[in-house]
N, C-alpha and C positions, 0 to 999 in steps of 0.2 A: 732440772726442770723446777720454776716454780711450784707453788702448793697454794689449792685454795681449799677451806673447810666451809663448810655451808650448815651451821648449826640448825637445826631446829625441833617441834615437839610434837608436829603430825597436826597441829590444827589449819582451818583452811585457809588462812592467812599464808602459814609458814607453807600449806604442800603447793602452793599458788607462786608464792616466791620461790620455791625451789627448781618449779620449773620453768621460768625466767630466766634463771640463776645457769640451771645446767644450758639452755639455748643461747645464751648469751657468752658462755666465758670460752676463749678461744682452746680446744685441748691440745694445740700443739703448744702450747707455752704455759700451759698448768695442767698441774695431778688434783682432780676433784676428787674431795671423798665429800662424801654427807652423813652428817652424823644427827640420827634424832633422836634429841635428849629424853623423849616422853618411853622411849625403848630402851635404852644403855643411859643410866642413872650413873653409871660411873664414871662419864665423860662429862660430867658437869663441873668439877672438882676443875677439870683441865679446863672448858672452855670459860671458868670463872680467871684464872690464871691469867689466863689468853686476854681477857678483858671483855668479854663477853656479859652484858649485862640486863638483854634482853632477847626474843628471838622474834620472827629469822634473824640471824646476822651472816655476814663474811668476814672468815676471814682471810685475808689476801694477801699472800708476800710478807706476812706479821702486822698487817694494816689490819683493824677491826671496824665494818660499816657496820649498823645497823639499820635493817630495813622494815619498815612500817611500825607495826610494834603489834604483835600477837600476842606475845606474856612475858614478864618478866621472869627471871631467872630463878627466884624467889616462888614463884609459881608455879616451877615446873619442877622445883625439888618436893613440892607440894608434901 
């Protein structure tokens, strides 16, 4: 099964796209996790990696979107 990660940091930007995000992505053909950077500081490290460079993003099958732009990544390591 594919993988989608749906980063984000809890602001209402990002909980507004999340759930978008969970209604919208089919669960028979992907494993969602969500991870909110503003909670677990130590998955930013990874979703910098990932290519992750603002949030919300997705990312999808190793594809990285970003959607609208709540805060930069830089922001959330604050």
């Amino acid at each position: 099964m594919k993988k989608a990660i749906f980063y984000h940091a809890g602001c209402p930007v990002c909980v507004n796209a999340e759930q978008q995000v969970l209604e919208a992505i089919d669960t028979q053909r992907f494993e969602i996790e969500v991870v909110h950077l503003g909670l677990d500081k130590s998955r930013i490290a990874v979703a910098e990696q990932a290519g992750i460079k603002s949030v919300p993003a997705l990312q999808l099958d190793g594809e990285i979107f970003h959607i609208n732009y709540g805060a930069s990544i830089d922001e959330v390591k604050g």
